[in-house]
MOPAC internal coordinates of N, CA, C and O (Angstrom, degrees):
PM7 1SCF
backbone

  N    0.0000 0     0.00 0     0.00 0    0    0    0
  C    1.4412 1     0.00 0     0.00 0    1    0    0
  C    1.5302 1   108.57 1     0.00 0    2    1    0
  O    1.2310 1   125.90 1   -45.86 1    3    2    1
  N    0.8744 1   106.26 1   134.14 1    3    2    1
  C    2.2114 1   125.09 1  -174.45 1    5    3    2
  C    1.2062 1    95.19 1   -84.65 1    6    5    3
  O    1.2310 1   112.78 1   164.98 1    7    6    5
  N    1.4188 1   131.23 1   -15.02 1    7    6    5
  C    1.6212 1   112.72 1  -145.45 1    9    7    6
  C    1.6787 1   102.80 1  -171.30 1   10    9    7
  O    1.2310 1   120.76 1   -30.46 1   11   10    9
  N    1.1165 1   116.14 1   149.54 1   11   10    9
  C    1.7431 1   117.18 1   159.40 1   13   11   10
  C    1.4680 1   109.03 1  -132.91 1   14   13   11
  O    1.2310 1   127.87 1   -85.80 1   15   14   13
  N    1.4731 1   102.45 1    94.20 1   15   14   13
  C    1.1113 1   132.38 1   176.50 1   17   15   14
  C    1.6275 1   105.22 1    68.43 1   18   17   15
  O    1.2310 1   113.86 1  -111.87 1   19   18   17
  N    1.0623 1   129.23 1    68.13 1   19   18   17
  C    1.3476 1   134.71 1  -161.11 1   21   19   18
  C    1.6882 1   133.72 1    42.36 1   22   21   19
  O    1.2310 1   123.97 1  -157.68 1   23   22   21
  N    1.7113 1   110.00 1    22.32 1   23   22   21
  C    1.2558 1   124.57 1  -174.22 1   25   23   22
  C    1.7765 1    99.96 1  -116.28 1   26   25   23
  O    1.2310 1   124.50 1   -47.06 1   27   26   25
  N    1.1634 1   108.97 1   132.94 1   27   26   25
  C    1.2228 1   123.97 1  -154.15 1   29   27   26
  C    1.9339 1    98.41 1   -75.27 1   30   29   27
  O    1.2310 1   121.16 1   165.87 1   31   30   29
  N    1.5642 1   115.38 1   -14.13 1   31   30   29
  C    1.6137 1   118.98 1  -168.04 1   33   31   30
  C    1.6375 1   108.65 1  -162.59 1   34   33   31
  O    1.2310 1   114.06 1   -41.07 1   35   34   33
  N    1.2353 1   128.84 1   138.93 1   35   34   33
  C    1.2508 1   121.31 1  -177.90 1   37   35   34
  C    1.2580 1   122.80 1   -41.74 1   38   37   35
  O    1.2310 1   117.02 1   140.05 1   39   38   37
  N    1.6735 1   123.28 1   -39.95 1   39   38   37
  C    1.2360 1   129.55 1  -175.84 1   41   39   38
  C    1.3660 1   124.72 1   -68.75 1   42   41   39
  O    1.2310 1   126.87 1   158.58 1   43   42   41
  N    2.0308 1   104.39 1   -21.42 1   43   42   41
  C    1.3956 1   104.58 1   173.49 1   45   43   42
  C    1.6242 1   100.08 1   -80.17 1   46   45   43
  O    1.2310 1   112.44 1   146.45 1   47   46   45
  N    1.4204 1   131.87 1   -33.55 1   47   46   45
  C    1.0961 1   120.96 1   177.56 1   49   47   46
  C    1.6051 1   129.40 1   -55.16 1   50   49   47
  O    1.2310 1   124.29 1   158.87 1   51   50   49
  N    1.2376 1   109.37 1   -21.13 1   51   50   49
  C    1.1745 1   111.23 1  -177.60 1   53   51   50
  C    1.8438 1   112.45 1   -98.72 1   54   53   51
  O    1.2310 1   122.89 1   147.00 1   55   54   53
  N    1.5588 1   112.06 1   -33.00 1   55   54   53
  C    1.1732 1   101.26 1   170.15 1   57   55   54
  C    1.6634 1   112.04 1   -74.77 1   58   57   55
  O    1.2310 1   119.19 1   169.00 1   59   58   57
  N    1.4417 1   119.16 1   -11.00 1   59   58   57
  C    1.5027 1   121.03 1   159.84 1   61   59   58
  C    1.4908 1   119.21 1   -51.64 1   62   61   59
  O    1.2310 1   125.27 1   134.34 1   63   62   61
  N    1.2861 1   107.49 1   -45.66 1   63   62   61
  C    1.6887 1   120.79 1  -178.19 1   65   63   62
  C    1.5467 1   100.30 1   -79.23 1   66   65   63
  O    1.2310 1   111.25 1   152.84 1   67   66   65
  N    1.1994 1   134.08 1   -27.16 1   67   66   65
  C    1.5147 1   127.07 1  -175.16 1   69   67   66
  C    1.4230 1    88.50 1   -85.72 1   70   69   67
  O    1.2310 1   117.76 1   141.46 1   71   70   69
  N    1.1026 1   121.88 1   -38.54 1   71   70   69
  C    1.7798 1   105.10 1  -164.53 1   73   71   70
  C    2.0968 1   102.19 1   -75.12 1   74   73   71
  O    1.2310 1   140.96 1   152.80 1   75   74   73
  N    1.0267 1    76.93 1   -27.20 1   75   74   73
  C    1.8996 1    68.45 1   172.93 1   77   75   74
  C    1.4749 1   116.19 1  -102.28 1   78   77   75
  O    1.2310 1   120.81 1  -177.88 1   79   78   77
  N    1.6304 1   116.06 1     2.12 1   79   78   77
  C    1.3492 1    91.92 1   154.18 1   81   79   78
  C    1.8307 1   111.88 1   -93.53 1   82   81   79
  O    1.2310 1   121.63 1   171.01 1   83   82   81
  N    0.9717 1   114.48 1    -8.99 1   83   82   81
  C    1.9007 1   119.01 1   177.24 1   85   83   82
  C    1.7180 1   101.07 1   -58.73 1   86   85   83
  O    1.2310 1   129.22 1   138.89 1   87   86   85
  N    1.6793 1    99.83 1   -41.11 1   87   86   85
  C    2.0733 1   107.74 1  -142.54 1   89   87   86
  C    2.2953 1    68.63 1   -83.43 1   90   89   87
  O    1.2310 1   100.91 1  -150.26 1   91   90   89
  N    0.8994 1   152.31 1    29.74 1   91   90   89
  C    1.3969 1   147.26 1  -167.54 1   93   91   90
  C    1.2039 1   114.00 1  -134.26 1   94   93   91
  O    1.2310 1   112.23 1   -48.33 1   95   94   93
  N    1.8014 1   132.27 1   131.67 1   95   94   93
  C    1.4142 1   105.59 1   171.25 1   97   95   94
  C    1.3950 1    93.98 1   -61.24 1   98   97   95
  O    1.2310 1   132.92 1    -4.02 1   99   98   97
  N    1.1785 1    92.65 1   175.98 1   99   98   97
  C    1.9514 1   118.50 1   172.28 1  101   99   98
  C    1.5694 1   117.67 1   -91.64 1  102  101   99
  O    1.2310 1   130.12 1   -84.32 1  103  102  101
  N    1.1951 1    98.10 1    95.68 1  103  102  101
  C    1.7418 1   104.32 1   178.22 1  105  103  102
  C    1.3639 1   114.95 1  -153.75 1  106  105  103
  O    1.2310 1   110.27 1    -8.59 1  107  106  105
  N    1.0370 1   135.89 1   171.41 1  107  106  105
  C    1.4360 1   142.36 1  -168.25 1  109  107  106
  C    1.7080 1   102.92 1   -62.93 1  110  109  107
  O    1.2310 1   128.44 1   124.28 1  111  110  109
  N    1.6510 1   101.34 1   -55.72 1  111  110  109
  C    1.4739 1    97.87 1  -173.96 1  113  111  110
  C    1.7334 1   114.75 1   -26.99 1  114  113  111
  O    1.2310 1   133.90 1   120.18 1  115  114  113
  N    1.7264 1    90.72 1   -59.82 1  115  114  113
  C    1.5776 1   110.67 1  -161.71 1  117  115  114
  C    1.8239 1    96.01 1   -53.79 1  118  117  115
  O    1.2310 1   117.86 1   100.15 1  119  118  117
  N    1.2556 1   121.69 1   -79.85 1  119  118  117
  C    1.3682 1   119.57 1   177.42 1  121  119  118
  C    1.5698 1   124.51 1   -23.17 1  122  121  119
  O    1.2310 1   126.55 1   137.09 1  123  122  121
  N    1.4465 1   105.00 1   -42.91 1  123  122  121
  C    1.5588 1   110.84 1   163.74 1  125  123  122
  C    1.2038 1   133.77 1   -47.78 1  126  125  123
  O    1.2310 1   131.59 1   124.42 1  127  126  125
  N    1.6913 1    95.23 1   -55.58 1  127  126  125
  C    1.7162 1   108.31 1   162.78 1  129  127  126
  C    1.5002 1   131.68 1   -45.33 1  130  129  127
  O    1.2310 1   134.18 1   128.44 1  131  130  129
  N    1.5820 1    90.18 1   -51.56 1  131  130  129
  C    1.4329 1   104.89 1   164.63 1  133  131  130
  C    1.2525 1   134.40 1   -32.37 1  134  133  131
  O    1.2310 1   124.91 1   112.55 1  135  134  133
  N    1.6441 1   108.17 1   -67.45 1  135  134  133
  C    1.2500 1   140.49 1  -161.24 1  137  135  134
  C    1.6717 1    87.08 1   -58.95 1  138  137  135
  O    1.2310 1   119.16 1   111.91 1  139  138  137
  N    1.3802 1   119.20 1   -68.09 1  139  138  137
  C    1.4580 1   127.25 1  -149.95 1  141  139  138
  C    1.7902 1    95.70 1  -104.19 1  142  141  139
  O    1.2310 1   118.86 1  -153.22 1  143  142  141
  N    1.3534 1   119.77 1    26.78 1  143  142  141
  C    1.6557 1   106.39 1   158.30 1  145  143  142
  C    1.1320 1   129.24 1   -59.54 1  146  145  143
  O    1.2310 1   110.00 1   126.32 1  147  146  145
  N    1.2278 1   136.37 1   -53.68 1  147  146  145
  C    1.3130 1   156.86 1   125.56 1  149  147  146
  C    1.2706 1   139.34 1    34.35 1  150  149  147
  O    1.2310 1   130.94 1   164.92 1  151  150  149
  N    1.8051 1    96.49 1   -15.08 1  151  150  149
  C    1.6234 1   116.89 1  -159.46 1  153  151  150
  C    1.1519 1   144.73 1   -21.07 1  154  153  151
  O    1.2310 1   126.55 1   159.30 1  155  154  153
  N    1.5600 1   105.00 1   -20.70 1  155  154  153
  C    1.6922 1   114.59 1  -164.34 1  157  155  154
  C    1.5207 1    84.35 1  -130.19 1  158  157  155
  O    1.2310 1   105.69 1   177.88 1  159  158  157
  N    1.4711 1   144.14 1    -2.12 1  159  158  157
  C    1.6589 1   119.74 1   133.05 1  161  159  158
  C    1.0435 1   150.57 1   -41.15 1  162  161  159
  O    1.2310 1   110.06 1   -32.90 1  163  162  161
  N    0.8577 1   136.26 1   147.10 1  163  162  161
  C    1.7417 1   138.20 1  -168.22 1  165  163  162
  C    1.4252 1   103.17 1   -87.40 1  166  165  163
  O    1.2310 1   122.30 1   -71.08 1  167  166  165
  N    1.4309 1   113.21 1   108.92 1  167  166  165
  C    1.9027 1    91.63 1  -177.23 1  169  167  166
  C    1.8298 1    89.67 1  -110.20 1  170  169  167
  O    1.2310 1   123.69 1   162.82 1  171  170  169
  N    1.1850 1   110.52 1   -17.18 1  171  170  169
  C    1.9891 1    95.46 1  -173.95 1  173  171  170
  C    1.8936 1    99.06 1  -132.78 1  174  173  171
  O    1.2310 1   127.43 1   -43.96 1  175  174  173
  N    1.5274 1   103.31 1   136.04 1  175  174  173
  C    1.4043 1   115.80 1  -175.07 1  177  175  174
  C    1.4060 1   114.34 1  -129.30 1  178  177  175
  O    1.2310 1   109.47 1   -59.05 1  179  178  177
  N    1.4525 1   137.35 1   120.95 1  179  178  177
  C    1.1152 1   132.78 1   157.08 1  181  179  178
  C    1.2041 1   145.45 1  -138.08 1  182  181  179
  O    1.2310 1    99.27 1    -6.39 1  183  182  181
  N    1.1279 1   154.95 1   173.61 1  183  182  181
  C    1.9158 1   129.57 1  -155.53 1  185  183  182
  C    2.1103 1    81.34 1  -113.82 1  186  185  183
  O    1.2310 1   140.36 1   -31.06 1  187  186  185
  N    1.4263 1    78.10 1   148.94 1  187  186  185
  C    1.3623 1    78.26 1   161.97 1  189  187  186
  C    2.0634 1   100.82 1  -149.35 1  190  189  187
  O    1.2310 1   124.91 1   -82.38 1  191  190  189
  N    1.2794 1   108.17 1    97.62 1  191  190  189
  C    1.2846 1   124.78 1  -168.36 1  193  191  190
  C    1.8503 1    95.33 1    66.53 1  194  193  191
  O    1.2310 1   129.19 1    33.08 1  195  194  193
  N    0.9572 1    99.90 1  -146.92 1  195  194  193
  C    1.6972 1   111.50 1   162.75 1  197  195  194
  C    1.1968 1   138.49 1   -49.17 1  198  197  195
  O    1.2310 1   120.94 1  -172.61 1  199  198  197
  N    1.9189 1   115.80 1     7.39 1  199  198  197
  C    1.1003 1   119.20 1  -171.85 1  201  199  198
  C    1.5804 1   100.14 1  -127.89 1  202  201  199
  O    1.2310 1   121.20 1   -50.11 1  203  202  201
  N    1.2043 1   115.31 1   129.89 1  203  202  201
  C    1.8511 1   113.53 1   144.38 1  205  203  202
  C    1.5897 1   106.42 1   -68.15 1  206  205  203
  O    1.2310 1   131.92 1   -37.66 1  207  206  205
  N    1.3872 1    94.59 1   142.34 1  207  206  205
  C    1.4068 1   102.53 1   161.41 1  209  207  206
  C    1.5352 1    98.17 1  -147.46 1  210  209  207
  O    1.2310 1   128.49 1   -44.13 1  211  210  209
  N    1.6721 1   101.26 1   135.87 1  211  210  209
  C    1.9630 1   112.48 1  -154.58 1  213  211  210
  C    1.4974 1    79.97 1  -133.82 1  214  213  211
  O    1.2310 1   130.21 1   -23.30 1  215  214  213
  N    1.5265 1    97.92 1   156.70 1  215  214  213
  C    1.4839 1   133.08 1  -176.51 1  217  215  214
  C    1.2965 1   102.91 1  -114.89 1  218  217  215
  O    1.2310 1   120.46 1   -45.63 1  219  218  217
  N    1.2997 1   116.74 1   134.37 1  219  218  217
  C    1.3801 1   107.56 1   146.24 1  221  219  218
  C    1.3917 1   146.77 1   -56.28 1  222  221  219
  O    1.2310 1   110.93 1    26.40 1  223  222  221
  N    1.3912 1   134.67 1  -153.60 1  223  222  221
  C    1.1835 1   149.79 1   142.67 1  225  223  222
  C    1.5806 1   113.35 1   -60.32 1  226  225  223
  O    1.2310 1   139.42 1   103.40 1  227  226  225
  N    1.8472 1    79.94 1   -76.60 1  227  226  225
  C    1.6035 1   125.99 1   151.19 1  229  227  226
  C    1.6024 1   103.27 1     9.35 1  230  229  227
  O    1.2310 1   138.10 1    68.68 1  231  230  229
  N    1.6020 1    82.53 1  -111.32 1  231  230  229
  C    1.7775 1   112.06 1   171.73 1  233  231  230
  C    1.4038 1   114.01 1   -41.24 1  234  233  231
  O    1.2310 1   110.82 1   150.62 1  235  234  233
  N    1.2826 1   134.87 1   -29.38 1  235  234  233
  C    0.9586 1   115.81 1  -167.42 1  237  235  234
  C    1.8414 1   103.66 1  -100.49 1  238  237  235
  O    1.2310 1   118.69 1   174.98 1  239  238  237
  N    1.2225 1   120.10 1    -5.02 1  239  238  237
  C    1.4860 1   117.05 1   159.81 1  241  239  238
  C    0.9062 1   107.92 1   -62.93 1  242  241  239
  O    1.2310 1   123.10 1   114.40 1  243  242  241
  N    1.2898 1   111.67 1   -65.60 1  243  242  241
  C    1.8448 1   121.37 1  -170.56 1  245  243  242
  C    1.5004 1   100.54 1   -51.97 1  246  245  243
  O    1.2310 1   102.48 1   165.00 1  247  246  245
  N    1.3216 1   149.68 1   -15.00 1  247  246  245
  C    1.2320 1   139.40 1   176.62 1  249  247  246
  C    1.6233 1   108.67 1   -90.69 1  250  249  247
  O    1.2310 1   125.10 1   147.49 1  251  250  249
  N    1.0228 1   107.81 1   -32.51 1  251  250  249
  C    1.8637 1   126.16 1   166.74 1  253  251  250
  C    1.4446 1    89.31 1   -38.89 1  254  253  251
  O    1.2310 1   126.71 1    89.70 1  255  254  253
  N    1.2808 1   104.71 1   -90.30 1  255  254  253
  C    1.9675 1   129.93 1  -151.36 1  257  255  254
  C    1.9885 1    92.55 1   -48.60 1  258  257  255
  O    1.2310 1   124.83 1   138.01 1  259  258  257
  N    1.4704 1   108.33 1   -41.99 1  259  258  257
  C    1.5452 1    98.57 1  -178.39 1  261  259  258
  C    1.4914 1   117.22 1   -57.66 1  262  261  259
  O    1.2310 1   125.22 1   110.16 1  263  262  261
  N    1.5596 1   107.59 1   -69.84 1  263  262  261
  C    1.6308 1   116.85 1   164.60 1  265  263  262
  C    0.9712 1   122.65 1   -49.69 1  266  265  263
  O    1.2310 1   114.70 1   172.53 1  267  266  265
  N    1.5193 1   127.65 1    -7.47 1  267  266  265
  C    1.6324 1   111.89 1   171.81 1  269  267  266
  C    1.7051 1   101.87 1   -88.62 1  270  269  267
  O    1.2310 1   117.06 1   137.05 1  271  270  269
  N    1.5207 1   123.20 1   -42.95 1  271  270  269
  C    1.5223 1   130.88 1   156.54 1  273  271  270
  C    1.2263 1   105.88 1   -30.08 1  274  273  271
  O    1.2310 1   111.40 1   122.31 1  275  274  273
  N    1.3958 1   133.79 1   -57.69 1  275  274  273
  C    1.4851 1   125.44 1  -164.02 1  277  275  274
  C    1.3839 1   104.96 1   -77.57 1  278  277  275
  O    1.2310 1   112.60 1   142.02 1  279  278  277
  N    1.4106 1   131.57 1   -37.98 1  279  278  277
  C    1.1971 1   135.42 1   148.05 1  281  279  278
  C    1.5451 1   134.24 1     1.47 1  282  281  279
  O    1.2310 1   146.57 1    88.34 1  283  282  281
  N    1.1960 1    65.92 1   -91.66 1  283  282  281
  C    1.9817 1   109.66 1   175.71 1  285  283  282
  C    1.8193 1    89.57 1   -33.93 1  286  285  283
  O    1.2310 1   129.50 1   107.35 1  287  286  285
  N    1.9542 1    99.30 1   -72.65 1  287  286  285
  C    1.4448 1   100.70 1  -159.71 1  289  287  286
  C    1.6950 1   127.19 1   -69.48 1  290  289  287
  O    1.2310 1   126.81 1   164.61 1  291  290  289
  N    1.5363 1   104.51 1   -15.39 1  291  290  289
  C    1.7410 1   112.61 1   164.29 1  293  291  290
  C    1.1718 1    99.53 1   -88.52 1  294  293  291
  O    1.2310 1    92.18 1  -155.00 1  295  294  293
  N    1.5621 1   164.80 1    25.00 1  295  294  293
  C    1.2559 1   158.13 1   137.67 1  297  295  294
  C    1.3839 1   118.41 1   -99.66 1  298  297  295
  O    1.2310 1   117.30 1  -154.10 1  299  298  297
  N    1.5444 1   122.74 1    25.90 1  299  298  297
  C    1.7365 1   104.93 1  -141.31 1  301  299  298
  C    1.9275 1    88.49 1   -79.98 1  302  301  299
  O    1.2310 1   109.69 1  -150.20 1  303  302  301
  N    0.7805 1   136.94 1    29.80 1  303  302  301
  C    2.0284 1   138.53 1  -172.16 1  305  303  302
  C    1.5880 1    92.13 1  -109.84 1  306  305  303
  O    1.2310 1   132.60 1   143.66 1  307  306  305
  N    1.2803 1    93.27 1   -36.34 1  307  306  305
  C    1.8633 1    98.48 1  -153.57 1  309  307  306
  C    1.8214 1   102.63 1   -69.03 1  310  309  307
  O    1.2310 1   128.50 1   -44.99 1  311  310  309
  N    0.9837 1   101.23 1   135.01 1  311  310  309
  C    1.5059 1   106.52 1  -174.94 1  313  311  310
  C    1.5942 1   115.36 1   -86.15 1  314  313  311
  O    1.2310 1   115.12 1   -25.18 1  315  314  313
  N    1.3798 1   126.86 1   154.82 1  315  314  313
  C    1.3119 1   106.37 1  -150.54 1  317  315  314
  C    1.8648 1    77.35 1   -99.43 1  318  317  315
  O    1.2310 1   136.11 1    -6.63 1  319  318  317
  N    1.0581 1    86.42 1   173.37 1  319  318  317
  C    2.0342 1   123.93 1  -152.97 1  321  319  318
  C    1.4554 1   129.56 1    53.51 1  322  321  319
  O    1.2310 1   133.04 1  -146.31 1  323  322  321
  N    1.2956 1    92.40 1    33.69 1  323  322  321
  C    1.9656 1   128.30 1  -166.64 1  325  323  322
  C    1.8232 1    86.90 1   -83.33 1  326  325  323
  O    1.2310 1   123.27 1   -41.30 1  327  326  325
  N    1.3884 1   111.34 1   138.70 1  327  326  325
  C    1.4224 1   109.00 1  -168.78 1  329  327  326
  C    1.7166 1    81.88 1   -97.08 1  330  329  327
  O    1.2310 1   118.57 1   -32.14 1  331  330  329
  N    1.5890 1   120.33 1   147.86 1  331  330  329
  C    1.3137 1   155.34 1   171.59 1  333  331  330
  C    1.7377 1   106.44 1  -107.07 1  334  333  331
  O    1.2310 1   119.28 1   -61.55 1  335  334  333
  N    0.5486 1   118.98 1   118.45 1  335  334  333
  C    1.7930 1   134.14 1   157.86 1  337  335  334
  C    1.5103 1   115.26 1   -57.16 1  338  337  335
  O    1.2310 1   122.86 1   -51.76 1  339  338  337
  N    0.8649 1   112.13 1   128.24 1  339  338  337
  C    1.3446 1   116.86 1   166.02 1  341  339  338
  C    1.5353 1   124.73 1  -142.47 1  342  341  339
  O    1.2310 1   118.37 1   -94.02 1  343  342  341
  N    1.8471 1   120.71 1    85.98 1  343  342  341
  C    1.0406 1   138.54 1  -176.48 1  345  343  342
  C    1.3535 1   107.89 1   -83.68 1  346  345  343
  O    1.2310 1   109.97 1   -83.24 1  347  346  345
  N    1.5641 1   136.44 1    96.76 1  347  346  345
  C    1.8450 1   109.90 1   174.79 1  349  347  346
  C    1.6557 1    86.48 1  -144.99 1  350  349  347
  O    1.2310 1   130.28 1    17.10 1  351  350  349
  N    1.4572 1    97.77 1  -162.90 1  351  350  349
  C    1.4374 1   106.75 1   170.13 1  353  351  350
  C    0.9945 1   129.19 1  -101.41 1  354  353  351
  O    1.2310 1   104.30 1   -23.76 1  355  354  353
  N    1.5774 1   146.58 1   156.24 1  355  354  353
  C    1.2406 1   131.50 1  -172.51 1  357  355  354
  C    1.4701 1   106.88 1   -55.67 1  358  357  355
  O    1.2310 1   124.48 1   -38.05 1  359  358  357
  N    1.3336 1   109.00 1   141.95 1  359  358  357
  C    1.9615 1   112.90 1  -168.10 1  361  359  358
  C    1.5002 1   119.60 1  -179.13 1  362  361  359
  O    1.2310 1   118.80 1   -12.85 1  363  362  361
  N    1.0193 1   119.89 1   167.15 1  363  362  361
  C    1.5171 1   123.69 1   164.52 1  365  363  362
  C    1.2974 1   112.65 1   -63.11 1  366  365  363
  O    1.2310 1   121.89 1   126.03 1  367  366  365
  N    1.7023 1   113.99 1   -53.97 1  367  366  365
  C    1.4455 1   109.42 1   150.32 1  369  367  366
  C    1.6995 1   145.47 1    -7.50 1  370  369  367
  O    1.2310 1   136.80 1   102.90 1  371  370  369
  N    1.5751 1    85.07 1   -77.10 1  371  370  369
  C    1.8906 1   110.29 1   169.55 1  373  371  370
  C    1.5766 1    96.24 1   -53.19 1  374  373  371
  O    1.2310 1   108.70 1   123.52 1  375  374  373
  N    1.2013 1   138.75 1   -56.48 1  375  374  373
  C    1.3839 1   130.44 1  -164.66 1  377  375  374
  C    1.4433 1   127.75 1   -52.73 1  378  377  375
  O    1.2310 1   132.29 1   133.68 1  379  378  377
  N    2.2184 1    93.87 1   -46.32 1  379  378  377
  C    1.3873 1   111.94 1  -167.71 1  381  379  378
  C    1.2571 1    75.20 1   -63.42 1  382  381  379
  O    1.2310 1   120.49 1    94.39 1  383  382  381
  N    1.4818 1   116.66 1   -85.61 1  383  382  381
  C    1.3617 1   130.54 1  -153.49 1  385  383  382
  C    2.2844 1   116.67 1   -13.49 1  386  385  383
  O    1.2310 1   132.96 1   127.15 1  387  386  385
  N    1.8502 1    92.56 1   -52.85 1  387  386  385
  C    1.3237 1    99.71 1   172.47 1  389  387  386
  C    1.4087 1   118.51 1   -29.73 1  390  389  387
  O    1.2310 1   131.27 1   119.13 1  391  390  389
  N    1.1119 1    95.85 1   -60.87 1  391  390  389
  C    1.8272 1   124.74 1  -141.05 1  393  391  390
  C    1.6429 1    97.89 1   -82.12 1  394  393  391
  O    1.2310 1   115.67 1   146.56 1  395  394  393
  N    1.3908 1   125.82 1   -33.44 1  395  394  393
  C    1.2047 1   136.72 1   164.39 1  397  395  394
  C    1.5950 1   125.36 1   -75.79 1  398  397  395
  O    1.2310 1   125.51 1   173.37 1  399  398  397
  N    1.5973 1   107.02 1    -6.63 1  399  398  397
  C    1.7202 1    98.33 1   175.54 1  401  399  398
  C    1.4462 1    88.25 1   -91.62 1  402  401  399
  O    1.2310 1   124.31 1   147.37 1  403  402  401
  N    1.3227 1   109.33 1   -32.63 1  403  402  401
  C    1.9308 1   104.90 1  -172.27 1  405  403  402
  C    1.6393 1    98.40 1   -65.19 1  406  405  403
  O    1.2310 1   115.93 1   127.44 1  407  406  405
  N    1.1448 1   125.33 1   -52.56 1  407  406  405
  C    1.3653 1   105.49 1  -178.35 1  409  407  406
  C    1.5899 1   136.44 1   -73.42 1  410  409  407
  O    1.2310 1   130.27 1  -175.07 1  411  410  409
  N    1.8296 1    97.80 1     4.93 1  411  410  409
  C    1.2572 1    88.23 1  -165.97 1  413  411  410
  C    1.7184 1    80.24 1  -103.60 1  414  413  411
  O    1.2310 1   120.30 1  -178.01 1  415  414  413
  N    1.5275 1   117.04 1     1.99 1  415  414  413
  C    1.5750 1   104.96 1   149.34 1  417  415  414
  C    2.0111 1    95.70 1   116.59 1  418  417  415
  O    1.2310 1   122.48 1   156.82 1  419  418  417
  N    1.1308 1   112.85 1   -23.18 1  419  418  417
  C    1.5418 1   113.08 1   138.28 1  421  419  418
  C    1.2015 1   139.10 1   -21.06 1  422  421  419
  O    1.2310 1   119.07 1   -34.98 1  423  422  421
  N    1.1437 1   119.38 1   145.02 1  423  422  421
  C    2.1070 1   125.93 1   153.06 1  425  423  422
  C    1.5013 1    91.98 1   -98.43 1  426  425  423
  O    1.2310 1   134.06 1   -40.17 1  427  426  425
  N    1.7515 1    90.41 1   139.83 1  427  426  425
  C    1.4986 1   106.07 1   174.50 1  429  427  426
  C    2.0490 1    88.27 1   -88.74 1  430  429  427
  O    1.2310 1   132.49 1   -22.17 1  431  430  429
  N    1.3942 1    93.48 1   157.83 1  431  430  429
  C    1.2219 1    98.08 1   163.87 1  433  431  430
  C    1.5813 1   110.59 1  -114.57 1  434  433  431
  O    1.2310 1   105.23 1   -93.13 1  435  434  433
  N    1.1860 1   144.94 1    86.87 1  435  434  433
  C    1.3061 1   124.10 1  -176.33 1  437  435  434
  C    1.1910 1   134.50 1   -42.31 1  438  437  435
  O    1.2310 1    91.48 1   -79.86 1  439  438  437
  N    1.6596 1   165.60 1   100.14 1  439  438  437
  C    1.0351 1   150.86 1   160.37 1  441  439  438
  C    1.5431 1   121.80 1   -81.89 1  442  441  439
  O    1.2310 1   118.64 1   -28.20 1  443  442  441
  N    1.6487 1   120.20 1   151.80 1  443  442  441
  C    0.9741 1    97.72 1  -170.04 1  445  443  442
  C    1.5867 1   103.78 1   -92.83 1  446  445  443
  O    1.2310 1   112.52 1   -15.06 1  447  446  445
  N    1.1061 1   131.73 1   164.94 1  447  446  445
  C    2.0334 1   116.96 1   178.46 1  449  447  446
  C    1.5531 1    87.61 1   -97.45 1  450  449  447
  O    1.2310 1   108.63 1  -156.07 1  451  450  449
  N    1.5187 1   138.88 1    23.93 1  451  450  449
  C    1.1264 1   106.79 1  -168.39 1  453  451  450
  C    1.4513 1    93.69 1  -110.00 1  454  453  451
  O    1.2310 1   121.38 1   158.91 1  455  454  453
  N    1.8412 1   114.96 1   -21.09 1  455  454  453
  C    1.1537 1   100.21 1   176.45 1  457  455  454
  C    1.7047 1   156.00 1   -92.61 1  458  457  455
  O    1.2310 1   110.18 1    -7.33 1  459  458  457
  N    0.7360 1   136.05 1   172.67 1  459  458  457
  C    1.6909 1   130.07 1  -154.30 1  461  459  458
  C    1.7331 1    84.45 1   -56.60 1  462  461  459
  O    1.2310 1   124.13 1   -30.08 1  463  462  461
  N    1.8838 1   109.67 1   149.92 1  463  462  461
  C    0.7947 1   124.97 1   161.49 1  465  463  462
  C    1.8920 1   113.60 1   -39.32 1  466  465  463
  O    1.2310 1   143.58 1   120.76 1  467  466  465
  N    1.2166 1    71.78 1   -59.24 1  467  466  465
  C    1.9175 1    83.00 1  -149.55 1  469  467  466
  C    2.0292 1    88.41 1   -63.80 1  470  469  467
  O    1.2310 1   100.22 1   170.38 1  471  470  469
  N    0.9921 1   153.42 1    -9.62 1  471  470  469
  C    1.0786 1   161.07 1   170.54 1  473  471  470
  C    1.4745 1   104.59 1   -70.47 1  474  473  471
  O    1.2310 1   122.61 1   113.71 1  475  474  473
  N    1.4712 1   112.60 1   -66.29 1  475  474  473
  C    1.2172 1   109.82 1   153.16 1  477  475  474
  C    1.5442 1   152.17 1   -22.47 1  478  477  475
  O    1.2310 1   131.43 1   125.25 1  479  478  477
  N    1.4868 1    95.55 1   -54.75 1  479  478  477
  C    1.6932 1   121.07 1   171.80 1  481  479  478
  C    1.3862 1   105.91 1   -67.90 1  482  481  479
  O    1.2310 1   114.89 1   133.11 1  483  482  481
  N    1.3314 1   127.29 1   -46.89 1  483  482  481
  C    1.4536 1   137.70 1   157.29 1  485  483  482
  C    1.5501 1   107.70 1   -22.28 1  486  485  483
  O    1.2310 1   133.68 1    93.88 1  487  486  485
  N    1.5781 1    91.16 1   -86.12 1  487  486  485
  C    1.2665 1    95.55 1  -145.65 1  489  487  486
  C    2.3855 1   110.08 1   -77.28 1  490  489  487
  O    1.2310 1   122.02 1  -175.88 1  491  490  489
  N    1.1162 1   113.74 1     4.12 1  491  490  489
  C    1.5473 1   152.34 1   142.02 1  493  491  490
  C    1.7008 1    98.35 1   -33.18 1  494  493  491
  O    1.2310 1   134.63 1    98.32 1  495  494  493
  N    1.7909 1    89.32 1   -81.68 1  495  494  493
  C    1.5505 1    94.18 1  -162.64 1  497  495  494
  C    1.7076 1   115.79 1   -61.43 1  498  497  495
  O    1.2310 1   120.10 1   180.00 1  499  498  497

């Protein structure tokens, strides 16, 4: 590869992405944009027997905007900046899922799945 995403070295890529989140007001939209500009990058990779199968940027917005819709419509009581839980495993899943409680206007709550129930229920209550 010559390039990451037309930046000649990772470090210009990233002070590329800092300089356009500064030149931006500061709001979720902008960070969103950010996050998923990228479209035709590979942001999630995994083998499945003999096969990779990769996600986009792309694809994986468009899976955001769906799951935050499905969201939205199994919560419709829940008031928006209502904290959502989010217990899973590290995944493409865990990501969409993230990125879709924030857009469907939620706080994610992170949990970890690794820890003891009753630790859990604790720290819940």
């Amino acid at each position: 590869m010559d390039n990451i995403a037309g930046y000649k070295s990772i470090d210009a890529f990233v002070q590329g992405k800092l300089n356009a989140l500064n030149s931006r007001t500061p709001s979720f939209d902008t960070l969103f944009d950010l996050m998923f500009s990228e479209a035709d990058n590979i942001l999630w990779e995994r083998s499945i027997g003999f096969r990779i199968e990769k996600t986009t940027y792309g694809e994986a917005r468009t899976a955001v905007g769906r799951r935050a819709a499905a969201l939205a419509a199994r919560l419709p009581g829940l008031p928006h900046d209502s904290i959502v839980g989010l217990c899973m495993d590290n995944s493409l899943d865990w990501i969409v899922t993230f990125w879709a409680i924030l857009c469907a206007g939620y706080r994610p709550l992170l949990m970890n799945l690794r820890l003891d129930p009753a630790v859990l229920e604790k720290t819940l209550a």
